[in-house]
N, C-alpha and C positions, 0 to 999 in steps of 0.2 A: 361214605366219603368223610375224610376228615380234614377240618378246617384247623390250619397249622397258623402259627403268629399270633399277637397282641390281641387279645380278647377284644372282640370290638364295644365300645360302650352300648348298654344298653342289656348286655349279656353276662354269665357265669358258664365257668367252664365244670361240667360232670363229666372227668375223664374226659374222651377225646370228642365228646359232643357239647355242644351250645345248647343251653337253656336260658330264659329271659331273666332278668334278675328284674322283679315287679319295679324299686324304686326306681333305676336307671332308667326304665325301661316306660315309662311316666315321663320324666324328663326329656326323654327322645321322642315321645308323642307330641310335647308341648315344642320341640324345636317346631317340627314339619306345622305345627298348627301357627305360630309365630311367623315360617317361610310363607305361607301361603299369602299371608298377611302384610309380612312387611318386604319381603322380595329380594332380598338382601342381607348376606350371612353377616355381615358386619353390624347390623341393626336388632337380628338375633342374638346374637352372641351381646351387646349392649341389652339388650333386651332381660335374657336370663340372669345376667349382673345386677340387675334394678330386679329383680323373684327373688334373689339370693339364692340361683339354684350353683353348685359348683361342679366341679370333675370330679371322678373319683378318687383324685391326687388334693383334690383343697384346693384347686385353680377356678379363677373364673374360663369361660369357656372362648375361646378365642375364635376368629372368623374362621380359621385354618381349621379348627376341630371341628366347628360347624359345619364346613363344608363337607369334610370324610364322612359324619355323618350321616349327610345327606345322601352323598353317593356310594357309599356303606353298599358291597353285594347282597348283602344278605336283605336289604330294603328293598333290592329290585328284583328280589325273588333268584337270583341266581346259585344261591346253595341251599340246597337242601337237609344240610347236617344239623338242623334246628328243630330240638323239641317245643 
């Protein structure tokens, strides 16, 4: 199966498959470890701004990004196209 569109953070694309990219992929564990915590993607995303962690564009990370993250398929196990 092949996962079409925007590379979701936390990945690199090989060809038409998904691989983890290790840094991103760090920083997407330290979201969900933050959410558990503080409950609230606005408080995350405040959160990674005071780590100094960014996007992969130089952006701080906004509620809106945190959220997709969150609810990212591929975190709730619904693709399988992931090395």
């Amino acid at each position: 199966m092949s996962r079409s569109g925007p590379t979701p953070f936390g990945y690199r694309r090989k060809g038409d498959q998904l691989t983890s990219d290790p840094t991103d992929s760090e920083i997407r564990r330290k979201i969900f470890e933050l959410f558990v915590s503080l409950q609230r993607q606005k408080a995350v995303a405040d959160e990674l701004g005071k780590l100094g962690f960014k996007t992969k564009s130089g952006s701080d990370f906004s509620s809106q990004m945190v959220g997709r993250i969150l609810k990212d398929d591929l975190v709730l196990g619904r693709d399988a196209n992931v090395e």
